[in-house]
Structures are given as structure tokens and as C-alpha cells.
C-alpha positions in Angstrom: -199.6 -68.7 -222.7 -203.1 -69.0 -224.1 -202.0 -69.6 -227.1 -199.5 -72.7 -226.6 -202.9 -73.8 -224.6 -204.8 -73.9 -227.6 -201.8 -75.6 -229.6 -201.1 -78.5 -227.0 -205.4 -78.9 -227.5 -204.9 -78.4 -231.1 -201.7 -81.2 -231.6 -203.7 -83.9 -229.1 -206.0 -85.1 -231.6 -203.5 -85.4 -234.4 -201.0 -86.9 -232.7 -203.9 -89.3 -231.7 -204.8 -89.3 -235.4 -201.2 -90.1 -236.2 -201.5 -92.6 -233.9 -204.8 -94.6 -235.6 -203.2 -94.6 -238.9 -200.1 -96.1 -237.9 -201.8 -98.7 -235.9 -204.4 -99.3 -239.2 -201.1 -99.8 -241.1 -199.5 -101.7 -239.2 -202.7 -104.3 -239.4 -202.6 -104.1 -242.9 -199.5 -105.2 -242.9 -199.7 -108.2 -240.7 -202.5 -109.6 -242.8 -200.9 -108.6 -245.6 -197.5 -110.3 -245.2 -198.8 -114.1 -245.1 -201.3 -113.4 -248.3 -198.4 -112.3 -250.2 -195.7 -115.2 -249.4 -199.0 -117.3 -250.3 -199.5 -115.3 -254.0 -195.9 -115.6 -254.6 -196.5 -119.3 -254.0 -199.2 -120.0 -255.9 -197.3 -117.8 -259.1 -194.4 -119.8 -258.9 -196.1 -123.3 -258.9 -198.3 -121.9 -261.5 -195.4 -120.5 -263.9 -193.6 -124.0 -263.1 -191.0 -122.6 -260.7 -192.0 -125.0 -257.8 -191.9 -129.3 -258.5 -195.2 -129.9 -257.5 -194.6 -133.3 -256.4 -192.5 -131.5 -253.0 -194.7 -128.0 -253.3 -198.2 -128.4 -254.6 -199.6 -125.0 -254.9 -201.5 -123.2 -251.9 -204.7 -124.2 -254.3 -204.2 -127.3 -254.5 -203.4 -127.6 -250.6 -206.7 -126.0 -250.1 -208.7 -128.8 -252.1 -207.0 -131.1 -250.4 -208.5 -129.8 -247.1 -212.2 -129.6 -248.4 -211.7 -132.7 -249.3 -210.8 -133.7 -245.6 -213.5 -131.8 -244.0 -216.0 -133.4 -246.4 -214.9 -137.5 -245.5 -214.0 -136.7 -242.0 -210.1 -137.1 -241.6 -210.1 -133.7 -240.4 -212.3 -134.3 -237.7 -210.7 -137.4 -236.7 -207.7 -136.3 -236.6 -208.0 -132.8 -234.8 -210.0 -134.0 -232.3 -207.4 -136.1 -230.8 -205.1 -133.6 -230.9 -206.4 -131.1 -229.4 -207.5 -133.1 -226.6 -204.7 -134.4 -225.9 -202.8 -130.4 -226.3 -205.6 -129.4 -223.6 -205.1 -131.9 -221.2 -201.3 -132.0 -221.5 -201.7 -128.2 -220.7 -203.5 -128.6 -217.7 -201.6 -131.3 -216.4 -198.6 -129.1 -216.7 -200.1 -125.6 -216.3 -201.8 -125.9 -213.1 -198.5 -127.7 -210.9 -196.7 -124.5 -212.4 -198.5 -121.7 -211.6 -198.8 -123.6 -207.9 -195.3 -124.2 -207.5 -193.5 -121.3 -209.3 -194.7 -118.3 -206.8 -193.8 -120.6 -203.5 -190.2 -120.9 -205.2 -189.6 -117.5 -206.5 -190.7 -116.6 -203.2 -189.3 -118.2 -200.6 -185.5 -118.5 -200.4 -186.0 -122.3 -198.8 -188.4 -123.8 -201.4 -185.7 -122.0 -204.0 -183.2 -123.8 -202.2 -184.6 -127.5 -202.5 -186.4 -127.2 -205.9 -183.9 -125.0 -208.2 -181.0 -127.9 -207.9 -183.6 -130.4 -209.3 -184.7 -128.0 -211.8 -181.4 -127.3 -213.2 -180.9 -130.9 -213.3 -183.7 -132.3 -214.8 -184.5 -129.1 -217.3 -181.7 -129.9 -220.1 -183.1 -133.6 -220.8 -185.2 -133.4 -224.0 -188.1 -134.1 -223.1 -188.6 -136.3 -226.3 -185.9 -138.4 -224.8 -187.9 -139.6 -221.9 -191.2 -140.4 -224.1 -189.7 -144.2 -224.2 -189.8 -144.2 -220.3 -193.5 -143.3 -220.6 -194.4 -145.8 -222.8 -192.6 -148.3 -220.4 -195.0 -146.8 -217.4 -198.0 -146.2 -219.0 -198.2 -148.3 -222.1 -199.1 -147.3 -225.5 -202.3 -144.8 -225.2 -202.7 -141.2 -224.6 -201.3 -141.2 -221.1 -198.0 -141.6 -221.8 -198.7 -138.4 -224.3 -200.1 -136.7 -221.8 -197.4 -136.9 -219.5 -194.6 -136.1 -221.9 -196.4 -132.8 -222.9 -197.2 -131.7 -218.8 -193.4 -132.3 -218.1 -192.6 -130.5 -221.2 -194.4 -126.9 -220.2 -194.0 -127.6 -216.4 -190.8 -126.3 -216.4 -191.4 -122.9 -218.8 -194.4 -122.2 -216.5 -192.8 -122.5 -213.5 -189.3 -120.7 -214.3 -191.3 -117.7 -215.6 -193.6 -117.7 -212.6 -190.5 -118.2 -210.0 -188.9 -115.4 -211.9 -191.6 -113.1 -212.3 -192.1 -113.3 -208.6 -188.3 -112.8 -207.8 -187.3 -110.0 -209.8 -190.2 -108.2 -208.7 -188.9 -104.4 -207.8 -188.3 -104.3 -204.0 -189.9 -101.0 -204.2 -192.9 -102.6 -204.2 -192.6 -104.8 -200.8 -191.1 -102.2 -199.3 -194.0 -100.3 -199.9 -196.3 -102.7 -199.0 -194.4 -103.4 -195.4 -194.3 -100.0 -194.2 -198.5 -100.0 -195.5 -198.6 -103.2 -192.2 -199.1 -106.1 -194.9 -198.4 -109.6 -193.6 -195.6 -112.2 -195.5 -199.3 -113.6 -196.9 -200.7 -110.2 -197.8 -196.7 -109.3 -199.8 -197.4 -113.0 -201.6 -201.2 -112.7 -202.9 -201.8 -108.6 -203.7 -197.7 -108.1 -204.4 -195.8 -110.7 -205.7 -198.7 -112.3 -207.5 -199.9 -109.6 -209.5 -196.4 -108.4 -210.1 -195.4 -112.0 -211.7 -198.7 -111.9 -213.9 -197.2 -111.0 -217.2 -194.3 -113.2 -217.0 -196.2 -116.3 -216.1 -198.7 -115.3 -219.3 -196.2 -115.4 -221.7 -194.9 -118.8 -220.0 -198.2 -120.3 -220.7 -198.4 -118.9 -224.1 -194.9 -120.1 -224.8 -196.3 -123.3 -223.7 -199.1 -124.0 -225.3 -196.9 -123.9 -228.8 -194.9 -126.2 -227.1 -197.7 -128.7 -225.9 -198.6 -128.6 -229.9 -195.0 -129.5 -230.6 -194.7 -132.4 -228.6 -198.2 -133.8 -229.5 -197.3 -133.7 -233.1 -193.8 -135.3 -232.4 -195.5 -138.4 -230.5 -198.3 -138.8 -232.1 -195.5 -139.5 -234.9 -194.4 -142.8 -233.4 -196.8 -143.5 -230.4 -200.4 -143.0 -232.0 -202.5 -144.0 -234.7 -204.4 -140.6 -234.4 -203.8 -137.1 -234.7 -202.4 -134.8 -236.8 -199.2 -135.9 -236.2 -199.8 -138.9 -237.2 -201.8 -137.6 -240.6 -198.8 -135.4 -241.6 -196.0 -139.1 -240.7 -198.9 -141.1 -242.8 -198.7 -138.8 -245.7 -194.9 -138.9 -245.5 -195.1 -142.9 -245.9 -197.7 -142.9 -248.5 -195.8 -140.1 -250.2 -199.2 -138.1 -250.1 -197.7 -133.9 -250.2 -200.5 -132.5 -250.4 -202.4 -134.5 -247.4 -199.3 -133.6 -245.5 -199.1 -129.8 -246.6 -203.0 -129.5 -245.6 -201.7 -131.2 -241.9 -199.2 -128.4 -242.0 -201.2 -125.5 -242.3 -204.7 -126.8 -239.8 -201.4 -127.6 -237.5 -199.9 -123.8 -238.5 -203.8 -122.3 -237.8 -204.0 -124.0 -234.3 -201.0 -122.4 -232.9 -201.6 -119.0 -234.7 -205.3 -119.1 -232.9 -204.5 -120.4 -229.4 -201.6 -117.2 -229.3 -204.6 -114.9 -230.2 -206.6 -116.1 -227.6 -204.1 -116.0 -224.9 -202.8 -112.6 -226.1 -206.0 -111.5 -225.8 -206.4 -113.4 -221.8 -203.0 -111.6 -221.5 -204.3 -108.2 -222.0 -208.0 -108.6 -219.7 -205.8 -109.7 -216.7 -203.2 -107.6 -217.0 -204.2 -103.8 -217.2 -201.3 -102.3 -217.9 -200.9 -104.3 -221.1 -204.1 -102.4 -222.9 
């Protein structure tokens, strides 16, 4: 008996060890998958594979963006858009998270809010961005608005469904421990819909980006969206390749940093 003691010890830190190395590979691996499509790029367009007229080298792309950063279309041009992504978030975020727990909790607000949900969901969103124009005139409101009504719904179906496929184990629990229909909502429910909800918002803020870019195609004079439709017109590639890949960074960073909100508010996650 001793001796399969001193075994179990003895396997612990190797399986631990196992562990670390295949996390350390696995990290490898992720930064190593994008560098190589990138080398085999830059090979291809160098060896004359690739018409450089439709894909300029990953070199030349990243001229282009010095070249940005040093006259200032960069920072003309992201600034808008992620202000209008951020507020377009909030706007459509905070409604959401408010209204998705109340519905995935109460069989009544479920009842009156799921038939206009289900009605109003399939319409692309996209489709009604002439009807904000109409109300709010050309400007960033109307953006604003079209990206809020495009994540409200993803936030609060995740929320509403967190909440309501939430183990009954759990409230029963919690009822035979005394707690109040207020207590079950706030230290049950709530915490229990946590992870869903976070990857709602996550899913939503690379959708916010999406529908910036797609109005700021026809209904702004700013933006990246509006850089990468420019350099389609003026037939500039490698402009619009360099829009491409600042837009491709902003939705790789913003899913780092709510990954990484994800796992501080959600324990079991670590």
C-alpha cells in the first residue's frame, strides 16, 4: 500500500509535467499557424505565384500601413470606428443583460417578449439601416442604432437561456436553504447564466465590428469601412489589404480581452 502511495506522489508531477508541455505546444502552435500562412504568402508573391495587383505581398501590406500611421489615415480612420463599435455595444449590451434574466426567468415576461423576439430576430439587420437613416439622418446615430439592435438580440437570447436551462438542482437547493424568488434570481440564476451571457457579448462584439464596417460602407465618410470601400473605388489593394488586417487585429484583440473578463468572472473557467 505504501508503495502505490509513493507511485500516485511519484506520477503527480509528471502527469503535471505532461500537462505544461502540451499546453506550451499547443501555444506554439497557435502563433505559429498565422506566421506560416503569412510565409507561404509572402513566398508565393515573391516566386510570382500571386498577381500582385489582387494579392500584394504581406510586405508590401505592411509598408502600406507605416505609411498610414506616419500621415494619419490610420488614426482617422480607427478612431471613428471604434467609437462608434463601443457605443453601439453599450447601447445594445446593457438592455440585454437587463432584459435577458427577467425573461429567462419569469414564465410571463417569456410569454410577452419571446413572440416579438421570434418575429423581429430573422430581419437582417442591414435591411433596416435605410429606416435609420430615414429617422435619424445621415450621422453616427443611425450607426449606432443598427449595431445596438444587431447584438441586442444575441445578448439577450444567451442571457434568457442561460438563466432557463439552469439545472433545477440548483433552485431546489437553494429553496429548501429558505431563499426568496429574489434571492433564486440574484445568487442562483444570475451566476448560473454567467458564462452564456459572456460568450453572447463576445459573440457580439465581432458582430458590432461587422456591422460598423458594413455601414460605414455606404452611410459614412469615415472609418475603416469606409477606407477598405475607398480603396476598392480607387482600385488601391494594398490600402485595402492594410484595412483588412488593422480590421482582422481589432477583432482578434477585443476576443482576448473578453476571454480574458470571461475567465476573472467566472471561476470555474480558470
Amino acid at each position: 500500500m505504501t508503495a502505490s502511495i509513493v507511485a500516485g506522489l511519484g506520477a503527480a508531477p509528471a502527469r503535471r509535467s505532461f500537462l505544461l508541455g502540451r499546453e506550451a505546444r499547443l501555444r506554439v502552435l497557435y502563433v505559429a499557424s498565422p506566421l506560416t500562412v503569412l510565409a507561404l504568402w509572402q513566398l508565393a508573391s515573391v516566386a510570382g505565384y500571386l498577381d500582385e495587383r489582387y494579392f500584394p505581398a504581406p510586405t508590401a501590406i505592411l509598408a502600406a500601413l507605416g505609411e498610414m500611421t506616419t500621415d494619419g489615415t490610420l488614426a482617422a480612420n480607427l478612431g471613428p470606428t471604434m467609437s462608434r463599435v463601443l457605443i453601439g455595444l453599450a447601447l445594445g449590451v446593457v438592455p440585454g443583460v437587463i432584459l435577458g434574466p427577467i425573461v429567462g426567468y419569469s414564465a410571463t415576461a417569456r410569454a410577452i417578449v419571446q413572440p416579438l423576439v421570434d418575429l423581429t430576430f430573422p430581419i437582417p439587420k442591414l435591411a433596416v439601416f435605410p429606416l435609420f437613416l430615414i429617422i435619424f439622418g445621415l450621422g453616427d446615430t443611425a450607426i449606432h442604432a443598427v449595431i445596438a439592435v444587431s447584438i441586442f438580440y444575441l445578448v439577450l437570447i444567451n442571457c434568457a437561456d442561460g438563466v432557463q436551462n439552469l439545472s433545477t438542482t440548483y433552485r431546489e437547493v437553494a429553496e429548501d436553504s429558505g431563499a426568496s424568488r429574489w434571492m433564486l434570481l440574484f445568487n442562483v440564476a444570475l451566476p448560473g447564466a454567467l458564462p452564456p451571457t459572456l460568450s453572447g457579448i463576445r459573440l457580439a462584439a465581432n458582430i458590432a465590428l461587422l456591422v460598423t464596417v458594413a455601414t460605414e460602407f455606404v452611410g459614412s465618410s469615415s472609418g475603416l469601412g469606409y477606407l477598405v470601400w475607398n480603396s476598392w473605388q480607387l482600385f488601391q489593394v494594398t490600402t485595402m489589404y492594410a484595412g483588412l488586417v488593422i480590421l482582422a487585429v481589432i477583432g482578434f484583440v477585443m476576443s482576448v480581452i473578453l476571454r480574458g473578463i470571461e475567465r476573472l468572472l467566472v471561476p470555474w473557467n480558470r
